[in-house]
C-alpha positions in Angstrom: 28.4 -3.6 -42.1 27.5 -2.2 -38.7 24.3 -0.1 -38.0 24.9 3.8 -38.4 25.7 5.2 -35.1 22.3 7.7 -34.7 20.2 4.4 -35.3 21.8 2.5 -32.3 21.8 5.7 -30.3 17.8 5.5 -31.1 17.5 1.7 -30.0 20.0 2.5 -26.7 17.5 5.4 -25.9 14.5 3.1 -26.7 16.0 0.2 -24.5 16.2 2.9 -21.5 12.5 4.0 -21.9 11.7 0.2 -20.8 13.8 0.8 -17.7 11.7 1.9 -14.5 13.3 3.7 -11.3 12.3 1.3 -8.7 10.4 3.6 -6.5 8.7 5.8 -8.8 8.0 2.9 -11.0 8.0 5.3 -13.9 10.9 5.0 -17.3 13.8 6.9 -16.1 14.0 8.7 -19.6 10.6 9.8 -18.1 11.4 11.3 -15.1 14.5 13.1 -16.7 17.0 10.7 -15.2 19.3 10.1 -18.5 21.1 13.0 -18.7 22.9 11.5 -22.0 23.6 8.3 -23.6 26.2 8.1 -26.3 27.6 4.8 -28.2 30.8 5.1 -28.5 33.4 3.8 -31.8 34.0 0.2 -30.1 30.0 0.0 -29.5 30.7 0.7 -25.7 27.6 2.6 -24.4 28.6 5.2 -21.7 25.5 6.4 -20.3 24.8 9.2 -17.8 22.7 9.0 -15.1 21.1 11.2 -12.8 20.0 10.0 -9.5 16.5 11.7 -7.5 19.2 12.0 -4.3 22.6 10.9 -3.5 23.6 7.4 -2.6 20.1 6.8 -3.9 19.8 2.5 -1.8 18.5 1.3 -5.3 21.7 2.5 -7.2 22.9 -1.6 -8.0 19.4 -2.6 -8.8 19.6 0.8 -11.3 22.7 -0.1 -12.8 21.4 -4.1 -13.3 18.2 -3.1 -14.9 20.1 -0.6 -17.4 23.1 -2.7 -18.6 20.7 -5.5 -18.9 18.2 -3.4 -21.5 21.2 -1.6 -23.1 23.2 -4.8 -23.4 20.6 -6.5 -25.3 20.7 -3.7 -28.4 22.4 -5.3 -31.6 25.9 -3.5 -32.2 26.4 -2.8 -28.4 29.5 -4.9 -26.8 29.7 -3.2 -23.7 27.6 -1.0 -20.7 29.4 1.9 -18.8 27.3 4.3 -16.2 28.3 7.2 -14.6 26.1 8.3 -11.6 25.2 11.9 -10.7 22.4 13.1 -8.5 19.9 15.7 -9.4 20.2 19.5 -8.6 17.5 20.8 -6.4 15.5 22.9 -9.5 16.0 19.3 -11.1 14.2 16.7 -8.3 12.0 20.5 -8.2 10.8 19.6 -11.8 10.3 16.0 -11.0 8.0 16.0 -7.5 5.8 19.3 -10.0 6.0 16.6 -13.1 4.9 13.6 -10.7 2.0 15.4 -8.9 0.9 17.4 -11.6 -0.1 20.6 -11.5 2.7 24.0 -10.3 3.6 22.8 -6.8 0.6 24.0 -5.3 0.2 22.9 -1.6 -0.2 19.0 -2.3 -3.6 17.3 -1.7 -4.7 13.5 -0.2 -4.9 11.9 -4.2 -7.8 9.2 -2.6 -10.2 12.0 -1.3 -10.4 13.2 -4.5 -13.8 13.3 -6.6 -12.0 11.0 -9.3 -10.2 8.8 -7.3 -10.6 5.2 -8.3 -8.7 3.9 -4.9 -10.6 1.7 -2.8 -9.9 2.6 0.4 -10.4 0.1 3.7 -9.8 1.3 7.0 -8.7 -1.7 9.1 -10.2 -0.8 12.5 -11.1 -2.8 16.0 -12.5 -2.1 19.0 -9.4 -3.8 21.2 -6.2 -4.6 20.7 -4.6 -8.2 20.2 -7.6 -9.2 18.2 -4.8 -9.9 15.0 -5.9 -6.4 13.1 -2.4 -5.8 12.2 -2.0 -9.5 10.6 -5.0 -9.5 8.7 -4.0 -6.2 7.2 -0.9 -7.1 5.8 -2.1 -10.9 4.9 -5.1 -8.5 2.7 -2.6 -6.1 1.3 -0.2 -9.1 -0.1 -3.4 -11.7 -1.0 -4.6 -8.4 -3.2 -1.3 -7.8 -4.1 -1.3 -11.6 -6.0 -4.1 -10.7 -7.7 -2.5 -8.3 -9.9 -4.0 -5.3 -8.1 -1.6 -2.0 -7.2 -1.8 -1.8 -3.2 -0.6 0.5 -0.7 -0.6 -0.1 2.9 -0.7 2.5 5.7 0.8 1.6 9.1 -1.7 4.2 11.1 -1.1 2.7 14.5 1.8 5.3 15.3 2.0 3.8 18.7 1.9 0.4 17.7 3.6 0.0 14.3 4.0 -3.1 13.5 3.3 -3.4 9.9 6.8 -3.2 8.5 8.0 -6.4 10.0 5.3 -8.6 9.1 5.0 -7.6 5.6 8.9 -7.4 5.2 9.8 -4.1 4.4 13.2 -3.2 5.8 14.3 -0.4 3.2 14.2 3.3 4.6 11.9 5.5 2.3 13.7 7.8 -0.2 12.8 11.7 0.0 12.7 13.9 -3.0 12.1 17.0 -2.2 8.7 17.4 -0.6 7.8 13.9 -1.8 8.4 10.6 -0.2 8.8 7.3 -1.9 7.8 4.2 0.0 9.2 1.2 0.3 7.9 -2.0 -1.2 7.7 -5.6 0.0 5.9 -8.4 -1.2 4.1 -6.2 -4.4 2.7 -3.9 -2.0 4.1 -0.1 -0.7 4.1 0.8 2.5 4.9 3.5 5.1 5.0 3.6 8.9 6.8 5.6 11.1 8.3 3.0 12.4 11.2 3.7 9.3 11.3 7.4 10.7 12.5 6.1 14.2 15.7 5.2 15.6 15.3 1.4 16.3 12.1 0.1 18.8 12.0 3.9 19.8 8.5 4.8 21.4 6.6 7.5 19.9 5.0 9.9 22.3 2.7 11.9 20.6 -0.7 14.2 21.3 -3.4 14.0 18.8 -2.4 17.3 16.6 0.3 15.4 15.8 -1.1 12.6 14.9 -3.7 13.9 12.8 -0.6 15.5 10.7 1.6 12.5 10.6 -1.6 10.7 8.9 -1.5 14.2 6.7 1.5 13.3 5.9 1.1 9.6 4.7 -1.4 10.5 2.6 -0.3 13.7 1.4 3.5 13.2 0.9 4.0 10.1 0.4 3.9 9.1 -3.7 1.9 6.5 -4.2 1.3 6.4 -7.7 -1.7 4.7 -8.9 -3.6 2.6 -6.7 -6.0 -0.3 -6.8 -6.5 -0.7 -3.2 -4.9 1.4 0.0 -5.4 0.0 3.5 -4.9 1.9 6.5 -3.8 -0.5 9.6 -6.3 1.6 12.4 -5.3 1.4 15.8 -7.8 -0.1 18.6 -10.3 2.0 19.1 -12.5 5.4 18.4 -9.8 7.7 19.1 -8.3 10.4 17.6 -6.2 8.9 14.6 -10.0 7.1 14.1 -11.3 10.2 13.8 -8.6 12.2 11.6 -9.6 9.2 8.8 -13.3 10.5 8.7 -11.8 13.9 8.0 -9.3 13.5 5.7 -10.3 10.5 3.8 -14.6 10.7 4.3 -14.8 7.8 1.1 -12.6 5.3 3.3 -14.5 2.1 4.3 -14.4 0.6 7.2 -13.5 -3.2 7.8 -14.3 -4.2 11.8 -11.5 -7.0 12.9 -12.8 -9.1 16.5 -12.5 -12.3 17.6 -15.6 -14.8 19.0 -15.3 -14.1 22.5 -18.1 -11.8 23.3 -16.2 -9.1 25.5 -14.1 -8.4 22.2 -16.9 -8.2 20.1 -18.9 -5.3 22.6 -15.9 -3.6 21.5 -15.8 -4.4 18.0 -19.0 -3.3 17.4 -18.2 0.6 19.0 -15.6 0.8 16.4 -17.8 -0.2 13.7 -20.5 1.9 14.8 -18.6 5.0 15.2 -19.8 5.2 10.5 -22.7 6.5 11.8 -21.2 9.5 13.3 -18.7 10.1 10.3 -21.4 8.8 7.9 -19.0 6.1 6.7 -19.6 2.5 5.1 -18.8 -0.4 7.2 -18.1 -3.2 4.5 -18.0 -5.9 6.4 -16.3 -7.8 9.8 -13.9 -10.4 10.1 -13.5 -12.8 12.6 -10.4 -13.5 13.7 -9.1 -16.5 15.7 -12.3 -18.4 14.8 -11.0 -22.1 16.2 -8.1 -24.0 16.2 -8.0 -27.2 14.6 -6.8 -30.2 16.4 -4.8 -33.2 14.9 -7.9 -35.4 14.8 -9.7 -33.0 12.6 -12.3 -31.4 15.4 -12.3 -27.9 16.4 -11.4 -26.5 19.4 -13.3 -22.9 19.9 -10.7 -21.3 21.8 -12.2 -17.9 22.2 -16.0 -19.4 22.3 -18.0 -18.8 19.2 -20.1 -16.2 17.3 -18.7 -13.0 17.9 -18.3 -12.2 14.5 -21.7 -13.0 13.7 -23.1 -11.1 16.3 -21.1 -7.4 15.3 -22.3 -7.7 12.2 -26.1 -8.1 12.9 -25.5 -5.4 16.0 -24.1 -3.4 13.1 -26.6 -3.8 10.6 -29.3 -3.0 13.2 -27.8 0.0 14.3 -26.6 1.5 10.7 -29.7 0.4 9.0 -27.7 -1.2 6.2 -26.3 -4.4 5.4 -23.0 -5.1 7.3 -21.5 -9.0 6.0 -19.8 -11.5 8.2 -16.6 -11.5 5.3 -15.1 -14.3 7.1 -13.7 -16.5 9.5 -10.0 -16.8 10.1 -8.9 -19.8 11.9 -6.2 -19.9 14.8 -2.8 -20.5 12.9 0.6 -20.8 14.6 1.8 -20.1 10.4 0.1 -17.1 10.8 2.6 -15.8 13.8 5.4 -17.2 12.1 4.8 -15.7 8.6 4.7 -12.6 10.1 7.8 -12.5 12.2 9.9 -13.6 9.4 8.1 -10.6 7.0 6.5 -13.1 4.6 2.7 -13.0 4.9 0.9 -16.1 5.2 -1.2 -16.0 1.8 2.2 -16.1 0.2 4.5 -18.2 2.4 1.8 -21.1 2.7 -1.6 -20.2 1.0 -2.9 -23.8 1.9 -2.7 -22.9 5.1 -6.5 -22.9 6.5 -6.3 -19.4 8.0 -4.3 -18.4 3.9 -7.4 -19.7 2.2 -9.6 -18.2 4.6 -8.1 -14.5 4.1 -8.0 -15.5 0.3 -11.4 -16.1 0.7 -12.3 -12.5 2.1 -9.7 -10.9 -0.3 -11.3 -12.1 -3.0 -14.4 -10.4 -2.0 -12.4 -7.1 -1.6 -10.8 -7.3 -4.9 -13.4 -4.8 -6.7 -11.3 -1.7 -8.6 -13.4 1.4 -7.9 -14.7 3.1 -10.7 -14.4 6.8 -11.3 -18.1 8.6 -12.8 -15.7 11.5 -13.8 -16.1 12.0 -17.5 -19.0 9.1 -17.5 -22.5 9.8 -18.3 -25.2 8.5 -15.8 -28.1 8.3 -17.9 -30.2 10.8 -15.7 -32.9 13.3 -18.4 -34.6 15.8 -16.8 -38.1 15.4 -15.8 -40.7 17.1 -17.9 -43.1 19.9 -16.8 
């Protein structure tokens, strides 16, 4: 005797609540996505689907994820979908549901009071010090550790983020919102998938400042662990626009040993005590490279890293740690031109357990003191 129809109607509807939409990572039945699902007399179930925007790229991956839940009810012998896309009041409804709140003009989630995102700014002094590879090699190490990680590409002239971490999908815009990409367990968004191939950008600091806005602002993100902002070289204006947008941010200083790079490394560090920010520590970068016969060759000289972070200390009047040193890795370049970081392509690669090393240090979830009690009393008269 088969099952009545309303109790496999209730397990189909239950198999689609385990079903997440790929970007949102939230259960379609959730976001308002089933618009109906009905078992039909020969146990076919023929389920309706709305899509956030037509010719949505994740559509197979969708219909994959739904016939394999629905499939696996007792009493169901076959899995038919029909795709729509959702009206404008609809994907309305869904950016007010996801952000909370009645549309109000949408805020940077990470500056907020409660936020529990730790948030690292990647910064250097000068270019070609490897800022861009340690970044991404971070993002995917804390990625492995089970941590929810976002990466943004803030070097809008020199976006280079999307290649080595992999991520060649477009984002998906609903509404006001953006959903970013992810590659390797970590989201990311760059301008670079806003331009028309290796198209330069040429843009003033206003604009700047409200691309960043925008990154932070309209981009969903979900919850995070951990966000990482890939700084461009320098004390410039995008370094500046962090301070005011995201004032909790922390910064991480990337040099190498040779001591005109670390002079400049340690003007990017030091620009915290302007913006009253925490420098959590510096990484050196291209430490030595190791020679068949097991010596080290000290390419760059030796100590830079060291050095920043004692000038640092000295000059902030707090404790600024040497996190690591990375060595010189030709795995490292390759890993990144083929969009597969490092710490996952090879992590017994010297320069993977090195960043390993420094990620595990970085691994610490924030915690929120909304809704906590401190254990302050008031002092007596």
């Amino acid at each position: 005797m088969s099952a009545p129809a309303s109790t496999v109607e209730d397990a189909v509807m239950a198999a689609l609540a385990t079903v997440e939409d790929p970007e949102i990572h939230r259960p379609i039945t959730e976001l308002g996505m089933v618009q109906s699902a009905v078992v039909g007399d020969d146990g076919v179930v023929r389920v309706e689907l709305l899509l956030t925007v037509p010719g949505c790229p994740l559509k197979d991956k969708l219909r994959a994820d739904i016939t394999a839940a629905v499939s696996a009810v007792p009493g169901v012998t076959g899995v038919e979908i029909d795709f729509g896309s959702m009206t404008q009041e609809q994907r309305q409804e869904l950016q007010t549901k996801l952000r909370g709140g009645g549309g109000a003009e949408p805020v940077i989630p990470f500056a907020q009071p409660g936020s529990r995102t730790r948030v690292y700014a990647v910064a250097s002094g000068k270019g070609g010090v490897g800022k861009s590879s340690v970044t991404v090699n971070l993002a995917a190490a804390l990625a492995a550790r089970g941590l929810a990680v976002g990466v943004v590409d803030a070097d809008i002239y020199g976006h280079s983020v999307p290649r080595m971490l992999g991520a060649e999908d477009r984002p998906t815009r609903v509404e006001d919102m953006i959903m970013p990409p992810q590659a390797n367990g970590v989201k990311v968004i760059s301008i670079g998938m806003f331009t028309s191939g290796n198209a330069a950008v040429v843009w003033r600091g206003p604009m700047l400042h409200r691309a960043l806005q925008q990154f932070l602002a309209d981009v969903y993100w979900g919850d995070l662990d951990v966000l990482l902002l890939d700084l461009p070289p320098g004390t410039g204006d995008v370094a500046i626009s962090v301070a005011q947008l995201l004032p909790n941010a922390e910064i991480l200083v990337v040099t190498t040993p040779q001591a005109a790079a670390a002079e400049v490394a340690e003007r990017a560090g030091a620009i915290a005590l302007q913006t009253h920010q925490r420098v959590v520590g510096v990484i050196e970068n291209m430490s030595w490279l190791e020679l068949p016969d097991g010596t080290r060759m000290e390419v760059f000289g030796a100590g830079g890293g060291q050095s920043v972070a004692e000038s640092l200390t000295r000059t902030i009047g707090a404790q600024v740690p040497l996190l690591g040193q990375i060595p010189l890795d030709t795995r490292v370049r390759e890993a990144g031109d083929n969009g597969r970081p490092v710490v996952v392509a090879d992590p017994s690669a010297p320069a993977a357990v090195a960043l390993n090393q420094i990620a595990d240090r970085l691994a610490v979830r924030r915690e929120s003191l909304v809704g906590k009690p401190l254990g302050l009393k008031p002092s007596g008269r």
